[in-house]
C-alpha positions in Angstrom: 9.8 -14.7 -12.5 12.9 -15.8 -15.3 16.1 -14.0 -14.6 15.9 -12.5 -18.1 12.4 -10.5 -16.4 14.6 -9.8 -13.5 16.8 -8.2 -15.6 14.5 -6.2 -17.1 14.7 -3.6 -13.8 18.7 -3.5 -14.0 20.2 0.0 -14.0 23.5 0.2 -15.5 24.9 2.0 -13.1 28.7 1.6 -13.4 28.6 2.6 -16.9 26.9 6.1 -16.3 28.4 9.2 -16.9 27.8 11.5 -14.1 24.4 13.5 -14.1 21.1 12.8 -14.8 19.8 10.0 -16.3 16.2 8.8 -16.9 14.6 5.2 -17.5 11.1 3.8 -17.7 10.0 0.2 -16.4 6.6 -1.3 -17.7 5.3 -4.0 -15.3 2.7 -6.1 -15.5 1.0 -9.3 -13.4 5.0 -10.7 -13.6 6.1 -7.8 -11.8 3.8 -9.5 -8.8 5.1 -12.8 -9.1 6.6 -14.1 -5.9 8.9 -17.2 -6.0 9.1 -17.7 -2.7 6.0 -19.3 -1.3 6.1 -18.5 2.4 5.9 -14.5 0.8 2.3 -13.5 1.4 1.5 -10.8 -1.4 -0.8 -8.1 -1.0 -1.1 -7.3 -4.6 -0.8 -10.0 -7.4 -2.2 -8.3 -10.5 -1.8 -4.7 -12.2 0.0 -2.9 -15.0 1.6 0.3 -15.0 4.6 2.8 -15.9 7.5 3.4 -13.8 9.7 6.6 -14.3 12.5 6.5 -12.6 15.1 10.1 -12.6 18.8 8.7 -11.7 21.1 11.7 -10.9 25.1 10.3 -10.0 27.0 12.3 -8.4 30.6 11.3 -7.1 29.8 10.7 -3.6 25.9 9.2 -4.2 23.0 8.2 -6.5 19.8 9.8 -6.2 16.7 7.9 -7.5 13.2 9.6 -7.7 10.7 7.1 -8.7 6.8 8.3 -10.6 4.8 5.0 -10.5 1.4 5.3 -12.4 -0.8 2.2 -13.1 -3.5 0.6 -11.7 -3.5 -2.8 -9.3 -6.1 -5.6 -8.9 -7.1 -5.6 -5.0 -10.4 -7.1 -3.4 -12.9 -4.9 -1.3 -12.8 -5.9 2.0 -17.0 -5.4 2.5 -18.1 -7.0 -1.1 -15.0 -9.2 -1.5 -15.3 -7.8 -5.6 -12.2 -7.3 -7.6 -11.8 -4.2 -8.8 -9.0 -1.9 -10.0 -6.9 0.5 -7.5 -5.4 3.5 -9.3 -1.4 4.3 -8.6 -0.1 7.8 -8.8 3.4 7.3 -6.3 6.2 9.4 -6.3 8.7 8.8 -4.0 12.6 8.9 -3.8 15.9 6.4 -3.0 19.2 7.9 -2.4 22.3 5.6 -2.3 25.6 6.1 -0.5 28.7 4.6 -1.4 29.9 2.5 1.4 32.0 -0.3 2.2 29.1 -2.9 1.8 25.4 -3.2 1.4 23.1 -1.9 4.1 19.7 -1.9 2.8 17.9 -1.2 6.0 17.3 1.7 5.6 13.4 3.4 4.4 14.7 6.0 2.0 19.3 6.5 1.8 20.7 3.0 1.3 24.4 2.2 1.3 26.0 0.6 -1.8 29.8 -1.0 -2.3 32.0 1.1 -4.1 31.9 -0.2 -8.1 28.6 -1.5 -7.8 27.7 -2.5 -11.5 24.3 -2.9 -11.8 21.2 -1.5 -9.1 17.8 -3.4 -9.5 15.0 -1.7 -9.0 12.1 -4.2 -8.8 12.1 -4.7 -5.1 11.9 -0.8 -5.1 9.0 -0.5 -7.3 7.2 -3.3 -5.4 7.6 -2.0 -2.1 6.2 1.5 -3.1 3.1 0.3 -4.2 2.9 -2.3 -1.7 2.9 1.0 0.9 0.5 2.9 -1.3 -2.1 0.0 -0.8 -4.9 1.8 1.5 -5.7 -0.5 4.7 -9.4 -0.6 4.2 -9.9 -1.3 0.6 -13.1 -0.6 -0.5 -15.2 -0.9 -4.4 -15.3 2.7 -5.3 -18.9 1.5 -5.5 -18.8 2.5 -1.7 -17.6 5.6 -1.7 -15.3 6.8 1.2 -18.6 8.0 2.9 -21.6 6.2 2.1 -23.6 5.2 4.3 -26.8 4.3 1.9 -27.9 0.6 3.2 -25.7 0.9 6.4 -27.8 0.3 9.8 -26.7 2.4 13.0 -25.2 0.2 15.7 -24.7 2.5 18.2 -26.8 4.6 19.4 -26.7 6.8 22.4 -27.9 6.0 26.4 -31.3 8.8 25.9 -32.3 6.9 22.8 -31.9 3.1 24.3 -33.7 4.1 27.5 -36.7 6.1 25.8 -37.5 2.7 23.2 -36.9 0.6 26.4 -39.4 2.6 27.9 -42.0 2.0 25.2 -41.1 -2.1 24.7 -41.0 -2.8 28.3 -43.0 -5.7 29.1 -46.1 -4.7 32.4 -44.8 -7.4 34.5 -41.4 -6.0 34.3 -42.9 -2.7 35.0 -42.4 -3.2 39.2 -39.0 -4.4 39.0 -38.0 -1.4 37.0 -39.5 1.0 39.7 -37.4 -0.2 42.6 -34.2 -0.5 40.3 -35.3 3.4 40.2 -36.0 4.2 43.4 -32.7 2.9 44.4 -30.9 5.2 42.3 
């Protein structure tokens, strides 16, 4: 990704009166660009809309994110594409603080006179987290079960169609086993 697309995700912060303040971010497959090779992406194609409600206050900056789109994931039984649908809202808060601590999930700490806050790795991250674990083809379904064979089954079922396959010369050997029990 250019640093001109990088860009494209700065928030102005320094030069924001205080209140509250809202912005929109398009992304598309360059959003999912990773420069970094050794970075494993779950996602690398979808398009969306990112709202994102910034209220300053003196002491901190509140960020709520609305991310609607849809992302390009693979089903883990068909190994199709298909399209995942987004609907995220979550929320950032930032502190003013003597230096950057990002290690936190959702209040961050920010240096006094920060200029600009970039919001990509924000926006990735929640819809990295609002990939499901299993991805499945809606073709699936979250409970079908047409086409799917039983695996399990319990003990009174196994022993009454061992019953009816067991093989006559077996048929002694399985009357001591019993009498021993």
């Amino acid at each position: 990704m250019s640093k001109k697309s990088e860009r494209a995700y700065d928030i102005d912060v320094y030069g924001l009166r205080l209140g509250v303040h809202n912005f929109e971010f398009e992304f598309s497959d360059e959003l999912f660009e990773v420069e970094e090779a050794e970075e494993e992406q779950i996602v690398e194609k979808g398009q969306g809309l990112c709202k994102v409600t910034l209220e300053k206050s003196e002491l901190l900056i509140t960020l709520l994110f609305e991310i609607k789109g849809e992302v390009e994931l693979v089903c883990d039984r068909s190994l199709e594409e298909f399209m995942f649908p987004l609907a995220i809202n979550e929320r950032l808060i930032l502190k003013y603080g003597d230096e950057l601590d990002d290690s936190g999930d959702d209040v961050w700490i920010v240096p006094y006179g920060i200029q600009t806050f970039n919001v990509k790795r924000n926006i990735l991250e929640f819809i990295n987290v609002a990939i499901p674990m299993k991805r499945l083809h809606p073709k699936f379904g979250e409970d079908d079960a047409e086409g799917m064979e039983l695996i399990y089954s319990s003990e009174d079922d196994e022993s009454e169609s061992q019953e009816e396959d067991i093989d006559p010369r077996w048929a002694a050997l399985q009357q001591l086993k019993n009498l021993k029990n």
